[in-house]
C-alpha positions in Angstrom: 106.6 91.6 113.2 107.5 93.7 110.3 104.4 93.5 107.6 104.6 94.3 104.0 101.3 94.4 102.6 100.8 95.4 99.1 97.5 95.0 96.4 96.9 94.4 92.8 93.5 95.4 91.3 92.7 96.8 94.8 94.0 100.0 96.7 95.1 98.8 100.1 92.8 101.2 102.3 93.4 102.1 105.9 90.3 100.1 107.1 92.5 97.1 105.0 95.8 97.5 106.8 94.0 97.8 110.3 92.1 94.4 110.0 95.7 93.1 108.9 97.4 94.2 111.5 94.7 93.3 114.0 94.0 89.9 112.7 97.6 89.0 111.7 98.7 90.4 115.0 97.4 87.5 117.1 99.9 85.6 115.6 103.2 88.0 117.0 102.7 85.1 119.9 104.6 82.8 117.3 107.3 84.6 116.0 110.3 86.6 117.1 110.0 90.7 116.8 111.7 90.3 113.7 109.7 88.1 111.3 108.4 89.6 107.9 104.9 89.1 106.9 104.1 89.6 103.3 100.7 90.0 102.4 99.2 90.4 99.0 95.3 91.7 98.7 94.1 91.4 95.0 90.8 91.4 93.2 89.3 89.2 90.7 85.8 89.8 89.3 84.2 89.4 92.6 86.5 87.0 94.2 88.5 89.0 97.2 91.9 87.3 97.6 94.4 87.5 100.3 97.7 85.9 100.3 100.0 85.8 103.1 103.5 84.4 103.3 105.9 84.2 106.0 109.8 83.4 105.2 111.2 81.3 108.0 114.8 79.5 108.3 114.7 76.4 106.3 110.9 76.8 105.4 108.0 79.1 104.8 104.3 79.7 106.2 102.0 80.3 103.2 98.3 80.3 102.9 95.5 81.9 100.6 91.8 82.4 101.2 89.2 83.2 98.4 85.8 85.2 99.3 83.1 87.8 98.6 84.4 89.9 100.7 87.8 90.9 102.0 87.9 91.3 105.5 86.4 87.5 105.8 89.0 86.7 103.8 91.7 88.2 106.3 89.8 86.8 109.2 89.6 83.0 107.5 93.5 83.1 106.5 94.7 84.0 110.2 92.8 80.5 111.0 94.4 78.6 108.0 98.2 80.0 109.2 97.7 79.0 113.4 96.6 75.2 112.4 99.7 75.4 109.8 102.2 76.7 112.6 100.8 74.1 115.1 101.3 71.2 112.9 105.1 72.8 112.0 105.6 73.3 115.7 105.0 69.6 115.9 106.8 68.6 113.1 109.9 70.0 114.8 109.5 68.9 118.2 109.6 65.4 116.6 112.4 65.8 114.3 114.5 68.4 117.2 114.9 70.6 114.6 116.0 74.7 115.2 113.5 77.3 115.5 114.9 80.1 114.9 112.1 82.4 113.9 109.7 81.0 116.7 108.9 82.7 120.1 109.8 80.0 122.9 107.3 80.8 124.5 104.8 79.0 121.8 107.5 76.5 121.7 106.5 75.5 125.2 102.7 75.3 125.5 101.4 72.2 125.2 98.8 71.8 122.2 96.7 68.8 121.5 97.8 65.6 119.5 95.1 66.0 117.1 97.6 67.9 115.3 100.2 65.3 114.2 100.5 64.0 110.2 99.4 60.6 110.0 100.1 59.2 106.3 97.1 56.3 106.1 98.3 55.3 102.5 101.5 54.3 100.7 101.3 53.5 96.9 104.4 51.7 95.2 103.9 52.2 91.5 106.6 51.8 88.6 107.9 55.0 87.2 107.9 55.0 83.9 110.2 57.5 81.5 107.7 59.9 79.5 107.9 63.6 79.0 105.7 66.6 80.8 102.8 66.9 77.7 102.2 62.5 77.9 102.8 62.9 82.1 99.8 65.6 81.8 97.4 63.0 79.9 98.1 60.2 82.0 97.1 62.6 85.1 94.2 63.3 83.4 93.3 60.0 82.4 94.2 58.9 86.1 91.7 61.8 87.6 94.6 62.8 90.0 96.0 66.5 90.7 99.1 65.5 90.2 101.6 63.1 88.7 104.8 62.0 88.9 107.0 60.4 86.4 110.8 60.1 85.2 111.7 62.9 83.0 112.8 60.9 79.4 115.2 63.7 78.4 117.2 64.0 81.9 116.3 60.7 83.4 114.7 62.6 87.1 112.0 62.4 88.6 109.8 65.2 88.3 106.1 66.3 89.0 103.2 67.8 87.2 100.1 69.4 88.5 96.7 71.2 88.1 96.6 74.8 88.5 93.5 76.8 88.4 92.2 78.0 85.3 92.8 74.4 83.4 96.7 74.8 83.6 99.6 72.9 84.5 102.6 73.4 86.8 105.9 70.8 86.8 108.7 70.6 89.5 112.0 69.8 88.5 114.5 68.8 90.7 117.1 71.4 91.3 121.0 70.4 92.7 
């Protein structure tokens, strides 16, 4: 696996890189020799933040993990990336897709079912036309994360969301 590791408001230290590689490295039993792992280390008043993302034909592994200290972040975001890879590893045995980035070797071990998606709940509600600003109220209003609505000026349907920080995000269909 190829790593590129940078940091913002931290300098990425040897000590840093080693528990990277190390932790990050159990994972090469997943993924061909030429996978890229990018990983972001970055501080926020005392909140030590890895990121880690790994491009993959037709999709992407991505998780984040907040803590006091940095190298239990790097330790809890290896954890967070082998239940994602398990359920994607699933996900494609069930839909035959191509795995072009994964080792067949993980391909064939058997895992347990407690792995699969279940959906437990389907809502039908009408979509009503409204722009992003009255989409955000009725999200708020609603208590949800997110909403989704049809867009009045281009007539899609589109999604808005919390972010941290009190902000919003919206998703836009793109053709």
């Amino acid at each position: 696996m190829r790593y590129i590791i940078s940091g913002k408001n931290i300098e990425v230290t040897e000590g840093l890189k080693t528990a990277v590689y190390e932790k990050i490295g159990k994972l090469e039993k997943y993924f061909t020799p030429d996978t890229e792992i990018h990983v972001t280390m970055s501080v926020e008043k005392e909140r030590q933040k890895i990121e880690v993302t790994i491009p993959m034909k037709g999709s992407m592994v991505r998780a984040e993990q907040t803590s006091n200290d940095m190298y239990v972040s790097i330790d809890l975001v290896e954890e967070i990336i082998e239940r994602q890879l398990r359920k994607y590893k699933n996900k494609i045995i069930e839909q035959k897709q191509a795995a072009a980035n994964l080792n067949q070797n993980f391909m064939d071990d058997e895992f347990e079912e407690d792995d699969t998606i279940k959906i437990i709940r389907t809502k039908k509600f009408a979509i009503k036309p409204m722009d992003p600003e009255e989409a955000c109220v009725q999200m708020e209003l609603l208590g949800h994360n997110f909403f989704v609505y049809r867009n009045a000026e281009t007539d899609e349907v589109n999604v808005v969301y919390k972010r941290k920080g009190n902000t919003y995000g919206l998703i836009e269909p793109e053709y």
